[in-house]
Steps between C-alpha positions, in 0.01 A plus 500: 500500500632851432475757707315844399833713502660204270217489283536898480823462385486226240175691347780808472784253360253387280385830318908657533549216266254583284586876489897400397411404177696192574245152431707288649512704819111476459560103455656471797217608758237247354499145517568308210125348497332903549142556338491829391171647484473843313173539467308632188170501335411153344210376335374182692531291206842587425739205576816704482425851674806736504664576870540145671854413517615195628887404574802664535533509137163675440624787758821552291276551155255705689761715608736507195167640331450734722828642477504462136209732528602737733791744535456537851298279701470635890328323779442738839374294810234657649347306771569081614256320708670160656316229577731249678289229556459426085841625423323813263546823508272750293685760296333843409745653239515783258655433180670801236552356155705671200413308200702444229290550218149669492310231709120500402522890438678589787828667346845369521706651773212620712527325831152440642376321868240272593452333860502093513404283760699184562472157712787312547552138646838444644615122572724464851844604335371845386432414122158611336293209449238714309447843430114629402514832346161725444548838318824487282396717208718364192373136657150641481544600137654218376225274636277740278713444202466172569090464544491705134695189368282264656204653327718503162545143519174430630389706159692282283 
């Protein structure tokens, strides 16, 4: 069982990594076996929804993509709630993105914020078991891309 302040601290480890740009820094918080839940809209008959990773190979694409897409990619911790006794700790953060490119009319360059809300599962050594993310914008709009090429295919 981890303690609240420990579970405090991995939750900080854990987004530090993601802020240095450096995947394999992000690699090494999770546990080889991590579901990674990013959630985004779905249509309940759609078999392969965009946002649930699974793997420690499904975090390094995710992330590679992000990066790909953004120049800057910052992650500010706003608030952690610990809950010892499950080994979770909810994450409140606010995120600034620069994209690369225009991204869905938003201009290249322009850094904009959102808030996201995260759950994380930690086994006893400290290593995220799974991570359930509600809010992440560009996660958001690809699961719209991805519902308008459900209903293409469904169309054909």
């Amino acid at each position: 069982m981890l303690t609240a302040e420990r579970l405090r601290e991995i939750v900080e480890e854990h987004f530090a990594a993601e802020n240095s740009r450096d995947v394999q820094s992000i690699i090494d918080t999770v546990d080889d076996h991590v579901e990674y839940h990013v959630k985004s809209p779905s249509y309940p008959d759609d078999h392969s929804p965009f946002g649930v990773t699974s793997g420690s190979d499904g975090v390094r694409k995710l992330w590679e993509n992000m990066y790909l897409t953004f120049t800057d990619y910052h992650i500010e911790l706003d608030d952690v709630l610990t809950y010892p006794d499950r080994n979770q700790a909810f994450a409140l953060v606010t995120i600034t993105a620069t994209p690369k490119e225009d991204f869905e009319g938003l201009p290249a360059g322009k850094p904009f914020r959102y808030s996201v809300a995260a759950l994380c599962d930690y086994n006893d050594e400290g290593l995220m078991t799974r991570e359930t993310v509600y809010g992440n914008m560009p996660i958001v709009i690809w699961g719209l891309r991805r519902m308008h090429a459900f209903l293409d295919a469904e169309a054909s």
